[in-house]
C-alpha positions in Angstrom: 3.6 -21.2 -30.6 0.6 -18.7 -29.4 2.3 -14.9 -28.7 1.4 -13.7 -25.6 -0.8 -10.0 -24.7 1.5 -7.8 -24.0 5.8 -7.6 -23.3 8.3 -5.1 -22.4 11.2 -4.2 -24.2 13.6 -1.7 -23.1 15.4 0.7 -25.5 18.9 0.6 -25.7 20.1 3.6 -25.8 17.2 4.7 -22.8 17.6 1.9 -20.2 19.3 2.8 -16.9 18.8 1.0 -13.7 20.8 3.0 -11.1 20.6 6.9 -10.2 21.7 9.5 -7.8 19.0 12.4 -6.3 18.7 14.3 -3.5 15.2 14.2 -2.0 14.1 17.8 -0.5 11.0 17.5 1.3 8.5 20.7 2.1 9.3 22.7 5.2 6.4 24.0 7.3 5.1 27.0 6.9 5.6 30.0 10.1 3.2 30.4 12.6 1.7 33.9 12.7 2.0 36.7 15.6 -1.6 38.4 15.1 -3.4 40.1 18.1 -7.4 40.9 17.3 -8.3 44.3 16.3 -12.0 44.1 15.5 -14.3 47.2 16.3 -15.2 47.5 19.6 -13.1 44.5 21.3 -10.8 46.4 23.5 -7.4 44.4 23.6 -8.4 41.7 21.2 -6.4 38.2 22.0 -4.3 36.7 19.7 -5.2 35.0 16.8 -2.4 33.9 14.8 -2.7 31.5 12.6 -0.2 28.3 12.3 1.7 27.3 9.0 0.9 24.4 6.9 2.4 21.3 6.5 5.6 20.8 4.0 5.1 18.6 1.0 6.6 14.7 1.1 8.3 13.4 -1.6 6.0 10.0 -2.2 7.4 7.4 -4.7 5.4 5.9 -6.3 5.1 2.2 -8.4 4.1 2.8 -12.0 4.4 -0.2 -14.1 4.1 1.8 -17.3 7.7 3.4 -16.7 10.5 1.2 -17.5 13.5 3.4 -16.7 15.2 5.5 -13.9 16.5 7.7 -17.0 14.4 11.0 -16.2 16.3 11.1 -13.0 19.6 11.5 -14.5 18.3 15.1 -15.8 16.6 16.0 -12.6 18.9 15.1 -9.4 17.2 17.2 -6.9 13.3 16.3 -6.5 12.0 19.1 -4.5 8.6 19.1 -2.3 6.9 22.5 -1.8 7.0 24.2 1.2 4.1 25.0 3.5 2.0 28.4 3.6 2.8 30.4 6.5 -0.3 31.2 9.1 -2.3 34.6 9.0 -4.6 36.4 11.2 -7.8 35.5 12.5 -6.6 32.3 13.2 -5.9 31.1 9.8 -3.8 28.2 9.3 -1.2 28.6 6.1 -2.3 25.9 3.1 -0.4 22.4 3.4 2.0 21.3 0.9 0.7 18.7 -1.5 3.4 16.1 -1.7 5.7 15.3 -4.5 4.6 12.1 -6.7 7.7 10.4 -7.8 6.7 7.5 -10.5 9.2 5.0 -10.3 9.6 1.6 -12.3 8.6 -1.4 -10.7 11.4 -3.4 -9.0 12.7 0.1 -8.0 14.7 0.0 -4.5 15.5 3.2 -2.5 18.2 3.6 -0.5 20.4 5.9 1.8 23.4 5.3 3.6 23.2 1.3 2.2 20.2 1.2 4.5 16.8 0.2 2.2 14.3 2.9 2.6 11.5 1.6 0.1 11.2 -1.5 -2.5 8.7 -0.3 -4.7 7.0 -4.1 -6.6 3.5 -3.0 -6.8 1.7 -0.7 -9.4 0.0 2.7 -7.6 2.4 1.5 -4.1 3.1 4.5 -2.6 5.9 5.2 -0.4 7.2 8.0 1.4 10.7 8.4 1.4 11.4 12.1 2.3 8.7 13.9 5.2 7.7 17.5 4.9 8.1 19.4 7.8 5.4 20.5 10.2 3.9 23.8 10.3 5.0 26.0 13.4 2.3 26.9 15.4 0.7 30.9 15.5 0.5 33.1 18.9 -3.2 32.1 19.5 -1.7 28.3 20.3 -0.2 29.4 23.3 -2.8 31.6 24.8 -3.6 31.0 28.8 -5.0 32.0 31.4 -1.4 33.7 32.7 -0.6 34.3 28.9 -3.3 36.3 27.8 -1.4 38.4 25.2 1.7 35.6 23.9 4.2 37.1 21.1 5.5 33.5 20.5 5.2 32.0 17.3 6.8 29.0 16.1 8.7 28.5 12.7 8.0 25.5 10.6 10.2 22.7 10.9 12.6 22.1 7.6 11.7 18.6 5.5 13.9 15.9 5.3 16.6 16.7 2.8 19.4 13.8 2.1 20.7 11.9 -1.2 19.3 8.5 -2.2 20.2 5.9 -4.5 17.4 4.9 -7.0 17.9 0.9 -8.0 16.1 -1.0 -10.4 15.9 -5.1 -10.8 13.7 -6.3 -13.0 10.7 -8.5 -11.4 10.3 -11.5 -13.3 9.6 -15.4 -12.6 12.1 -16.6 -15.2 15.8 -15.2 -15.4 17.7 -16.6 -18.4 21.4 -16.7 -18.1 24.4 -17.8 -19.9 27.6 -16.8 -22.2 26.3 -14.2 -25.1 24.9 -15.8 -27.7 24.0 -18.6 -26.0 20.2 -18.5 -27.1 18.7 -16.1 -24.7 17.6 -13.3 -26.5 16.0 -15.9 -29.7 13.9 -18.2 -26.6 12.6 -14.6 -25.6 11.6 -13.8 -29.1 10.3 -17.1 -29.8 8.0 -17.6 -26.5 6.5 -14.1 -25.9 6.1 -11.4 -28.5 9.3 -9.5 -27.1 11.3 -8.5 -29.9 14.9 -8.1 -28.5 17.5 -7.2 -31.2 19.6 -10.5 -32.4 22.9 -10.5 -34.1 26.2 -12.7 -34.1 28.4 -11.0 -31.8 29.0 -11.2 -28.3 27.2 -8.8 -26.0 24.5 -8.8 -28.6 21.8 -7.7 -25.5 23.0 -4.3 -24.0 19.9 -3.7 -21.9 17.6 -6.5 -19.9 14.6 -7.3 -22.0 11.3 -8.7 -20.6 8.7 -11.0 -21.9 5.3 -12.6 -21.0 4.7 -16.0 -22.0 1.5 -18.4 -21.8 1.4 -22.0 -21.4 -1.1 -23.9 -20.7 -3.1 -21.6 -17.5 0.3 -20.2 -16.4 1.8 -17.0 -17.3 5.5 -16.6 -17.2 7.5 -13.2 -16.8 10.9 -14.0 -18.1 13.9 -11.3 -18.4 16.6 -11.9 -20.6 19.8 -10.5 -18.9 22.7 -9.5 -20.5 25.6 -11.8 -21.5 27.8 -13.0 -18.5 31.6 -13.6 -19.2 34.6 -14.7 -16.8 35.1 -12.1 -14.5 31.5 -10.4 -14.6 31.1 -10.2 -10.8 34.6 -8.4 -10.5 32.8 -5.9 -13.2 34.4 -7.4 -16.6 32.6 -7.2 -19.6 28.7 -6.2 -19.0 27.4 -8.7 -17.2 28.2 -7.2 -14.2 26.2 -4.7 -14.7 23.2 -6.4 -14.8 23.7 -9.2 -12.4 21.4 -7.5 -10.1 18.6 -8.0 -12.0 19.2 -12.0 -11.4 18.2 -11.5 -8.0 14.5 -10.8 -8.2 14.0 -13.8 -10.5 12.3 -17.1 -8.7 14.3 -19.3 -11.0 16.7 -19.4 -13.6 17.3 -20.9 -17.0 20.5 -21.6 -17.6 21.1 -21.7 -21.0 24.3 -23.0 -23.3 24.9 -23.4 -26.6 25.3 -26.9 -28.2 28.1 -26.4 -30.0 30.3 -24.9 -27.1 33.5 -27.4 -27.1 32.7 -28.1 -23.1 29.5 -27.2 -21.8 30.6 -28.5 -18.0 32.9 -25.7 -18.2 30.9 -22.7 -19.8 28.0 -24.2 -17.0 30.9 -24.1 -14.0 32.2 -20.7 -15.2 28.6 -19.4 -14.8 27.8 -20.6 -11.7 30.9 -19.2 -10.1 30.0 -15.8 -11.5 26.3 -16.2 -10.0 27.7 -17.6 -6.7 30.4 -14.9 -6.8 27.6 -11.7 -7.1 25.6 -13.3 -4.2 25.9 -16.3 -2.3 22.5 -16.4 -2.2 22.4 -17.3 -6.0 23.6 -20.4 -5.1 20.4 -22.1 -4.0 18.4 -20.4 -6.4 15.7 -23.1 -8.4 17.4 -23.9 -11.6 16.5 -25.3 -15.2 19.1 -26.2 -17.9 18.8 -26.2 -21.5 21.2 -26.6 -24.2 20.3 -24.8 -27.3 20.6 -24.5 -31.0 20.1 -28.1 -31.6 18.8 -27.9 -34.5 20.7 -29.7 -37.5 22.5 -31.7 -34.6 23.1 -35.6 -34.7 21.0 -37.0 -31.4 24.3 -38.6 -30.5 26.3 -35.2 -30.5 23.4 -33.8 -28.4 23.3 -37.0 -25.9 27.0 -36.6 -25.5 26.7 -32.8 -24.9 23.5 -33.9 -22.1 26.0 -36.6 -20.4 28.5 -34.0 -20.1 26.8 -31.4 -18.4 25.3 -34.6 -16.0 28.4 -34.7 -14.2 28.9 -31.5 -13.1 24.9 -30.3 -12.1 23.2 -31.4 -9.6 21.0 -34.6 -9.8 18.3 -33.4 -9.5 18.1 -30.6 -11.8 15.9 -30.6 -15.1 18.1 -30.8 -18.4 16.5 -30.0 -21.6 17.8 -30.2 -24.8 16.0 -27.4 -27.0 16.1 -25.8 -30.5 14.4 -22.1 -30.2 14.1 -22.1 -34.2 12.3 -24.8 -34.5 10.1 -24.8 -31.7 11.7 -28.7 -30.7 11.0 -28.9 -27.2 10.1 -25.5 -25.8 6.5 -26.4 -24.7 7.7 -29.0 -22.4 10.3 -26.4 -21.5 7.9 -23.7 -20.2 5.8 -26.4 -18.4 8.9 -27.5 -16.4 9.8 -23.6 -15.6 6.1 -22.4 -14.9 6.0 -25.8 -12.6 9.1 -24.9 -10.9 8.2 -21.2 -10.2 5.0 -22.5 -8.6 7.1 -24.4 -6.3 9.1 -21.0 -5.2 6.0 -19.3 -4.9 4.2 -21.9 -2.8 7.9 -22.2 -0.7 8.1 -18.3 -0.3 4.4 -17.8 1.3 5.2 -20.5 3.6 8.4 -19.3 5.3 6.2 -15.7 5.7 3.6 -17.9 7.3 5.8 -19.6 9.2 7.6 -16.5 10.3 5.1 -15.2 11.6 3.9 -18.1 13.9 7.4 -17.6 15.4 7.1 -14.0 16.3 3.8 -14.7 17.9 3.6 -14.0 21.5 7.4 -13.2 22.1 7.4 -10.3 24.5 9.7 -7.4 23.2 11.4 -5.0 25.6 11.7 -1.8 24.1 11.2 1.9 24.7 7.8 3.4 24.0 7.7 6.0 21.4 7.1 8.3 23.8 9.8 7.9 25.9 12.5 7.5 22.7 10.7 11.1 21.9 11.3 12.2 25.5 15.0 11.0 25.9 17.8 13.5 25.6 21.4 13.4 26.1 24.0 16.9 26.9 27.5 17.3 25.8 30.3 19.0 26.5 33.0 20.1 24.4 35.3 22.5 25.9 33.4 25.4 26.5 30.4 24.5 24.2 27.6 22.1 25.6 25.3 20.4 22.6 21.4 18.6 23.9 20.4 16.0 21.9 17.2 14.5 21.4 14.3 14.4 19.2 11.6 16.0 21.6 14.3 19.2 22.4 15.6 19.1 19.1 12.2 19.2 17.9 11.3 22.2 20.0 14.6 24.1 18.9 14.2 23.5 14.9 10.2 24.8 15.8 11.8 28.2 17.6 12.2 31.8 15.9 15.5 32.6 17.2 15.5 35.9 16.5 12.0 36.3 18.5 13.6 36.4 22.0 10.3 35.1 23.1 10.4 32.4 21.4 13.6 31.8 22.3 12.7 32.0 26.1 10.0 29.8 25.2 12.3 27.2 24.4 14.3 28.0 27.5 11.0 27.5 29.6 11.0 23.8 27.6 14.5 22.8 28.2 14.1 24.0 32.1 10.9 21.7 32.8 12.2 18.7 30.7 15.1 18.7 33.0 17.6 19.6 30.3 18.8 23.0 31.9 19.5 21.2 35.1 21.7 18.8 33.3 23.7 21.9 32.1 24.2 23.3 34.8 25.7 20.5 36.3 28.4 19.9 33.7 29.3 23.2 34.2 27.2 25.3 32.2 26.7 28.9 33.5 24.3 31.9 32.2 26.3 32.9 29.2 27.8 29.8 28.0 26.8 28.8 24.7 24.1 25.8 24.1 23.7 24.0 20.9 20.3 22.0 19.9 19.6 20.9 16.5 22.2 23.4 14.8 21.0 26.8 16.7 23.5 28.2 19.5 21.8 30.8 21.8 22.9 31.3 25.7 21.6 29.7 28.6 19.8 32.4 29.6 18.9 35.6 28.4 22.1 38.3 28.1 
């Protein structure tokens, strides 16, 4: 059978689909205090500069990397920080953000909440944002303000632990009991060159292959052996059953000479429907292997047998890797019913979106989320919440005092000091905003 241009095969001893790193984004750079003091301008105005921009951390699909390895040896990935503002109203340099490459099929996530799904080659994402630069003294210059000392620190980048997660994208998943003839159809169809031996748990790592037939193009991935118990982490297959669920359909295969293949096929399927209910409904194709040197009435009984417990539907092919008997017609049948998925899949987007079309949503603007704020007390101690205050508060130089009575000024017109006051709050009782105490008012 023709090879096919190009496959993937994962090393061994290299391949790891799940890591731990903290993301430290840039923080922005300070804003500058900087009054002119050219020759011959007599009290020169400010001109302070503000700070640059802190550096994201971007991740970013590469379809030449095949493993999250690198990021057991670096758990921090770490953004530069913004260049503080100067005088004469020179802004500080911006960051350049952090390029992460990442395999494709790589998912992000913090918390359990999915933050990027990286399936594209060059897709960029930003997971982590650099902080803004703080603005200089010559920002808040006015007509009553002619001479400001205020400057504005740069706000911190996003800092927080994510969980890197890789499942392989491929149009074909073949699954089954080790040795059942996975990693010899991979071989055999594509130019993949998995390792082979006669011993459970021969594949230790996912291995991918491209196969042609006809105008179709197949990406199949051989996972790893399943056993009883896989989804409850027994054996390896657990370990790898996550990779099953980026594949449009599975081939199910099961070696011929198993003494009940209705079982080893039931056993299977339990474990799929176990990891993810999902699984369940996925498009399936059956094939019985290793036929080769088998009677046609031992293969016709083995056929009936697994009849009765699939559903009707389902194709059921009776195939010999080896020998090449039947695998054409095989890889017809699987590039058919990926097609199908495909076809399936763009329609429920379409269909999707026809149903969100013109259904009012009531929500808040984005302005008025910014704007909201909440204040809490807690004894003795009040804390104002927000993300327009807090933003305010992370911007200030709390050791400028004023800067600090600039953000005083902020929380009195937004209403927040009001709020304070109310609960109880008098001149020296202690305010909280974004982890900075300070007084209500100037001591």
């Amino acid at each position: 059978m023709k090879g096919v241009a190009f496959s993937v095969r994962i090393d061994t001893s290299m391949f790891v689909d799940t890591a731990k790193v903290v993301v430290v984004a840039g923080r922005g750079g300070k804003g500058a205090v900087s009054f002119r003091t050219e020759k011959y301008i007599d009290k020169g105005g400010p001109d302070g500069g503000d700070g640059g921009h802190g550096g994201d951390v971007i991740f970013v699909g590469d379809e030449n990397t095949n493993t999250l390895i690198d990021f057991r040896y670096h758990p921090e990935l770490k953004a530069d920080n913004g260049q503080n503002g100067s005088k004469r109203d020179r802004r500080g340099k911006s960051a350049d953000p952090l390029l992460i490459k990442v395999p494709l099929g790589t998912i992000v996530s913090r918390d359990n909440n999915v933050l990027a799904d990286i399936t594209e080659n060059d897709q960029k994402e930003i997971v982590a944002h650099g902080g803004e630069g703080g603005f200089g003294n010559a920002h808040f210059k006015s007509s009553t303000r002619q001479a400001p000392r205020v400057a504005e620190v740069g706000e911190p980048g996003e800092t927080f632990e994510v969980v890197l997660e890789l499942r392989l994208l491929a149009d074909v998943g073949l699954i089954g009991f080790p040795n059942a003839g996975k990693s010899t159809l991979l071989s055999v169809v594509s130019n993949a060159k998995p390792e082979i031996a006669d011993y459970a748990f021969t594949t230790l790592t996912p291995n991918l292959g491209v196969a042609d037939i006809d105008s179709s193009t197949l990406l199949i991935a051989d996972i790893p052996g399943l056993i009883e118990g896989a989804s409850e982490g027994k054996g390896l297959g657990g370990a790898f059953l996550r990779h099953v669920d980026r594949t449009s359909v599975l081939l199910h295969l099961i070696d011929a000479y198993n003494d009940d293949v209705a079982n080893a096929y039931q056993i299977i399927r339990k474990e799929l429907k176990a990891h993810s209910p999902n699984l369940a409904n996925r498009k399936e194709v059956i094939a019985i292997t290793k036929i080769e040197g088998l009677d046609d009435e031992i293969i016709n009984d083995q056929l009936s047998n697994l009849q009765k417990v699939i559903p009707p539907e389902t194709p059921l092919f009776a195939i010999s890797s080896s020998a090449h008997k039947n695998i054409k017609e095989l890889l017809r049948e699987l590039a058919y019913q990926v097609d199908i998925v495909r076809k399936e899949e763009a329609a429920q987007s379409e269909e999707a979106s026809e149903e969100t079309d013109g259904i009012p949503v009531i929500s808040l603007s984005n302005i008025q989320k910014e704007a909201s704020w909440q204040v809490e007390k807690h004894g003795e101690h009040f804390v104002a919440k927000g993300q327009k205050i807090e933003k305010f508060a992370r911007r200030t130089d709390f050791n400028n005092p004023h800067s600090l009575n600039r953000l005083r000024d902020i929380m009195r017109k937004m209403g927040v000091s009001h709020e304070l006051e109310r609960q109880g709050a008098v001149g020296d009782s202690v305010v909280s905003i974004a982890g900075q105490e300070f007084t209500l008012t100037e001591q």
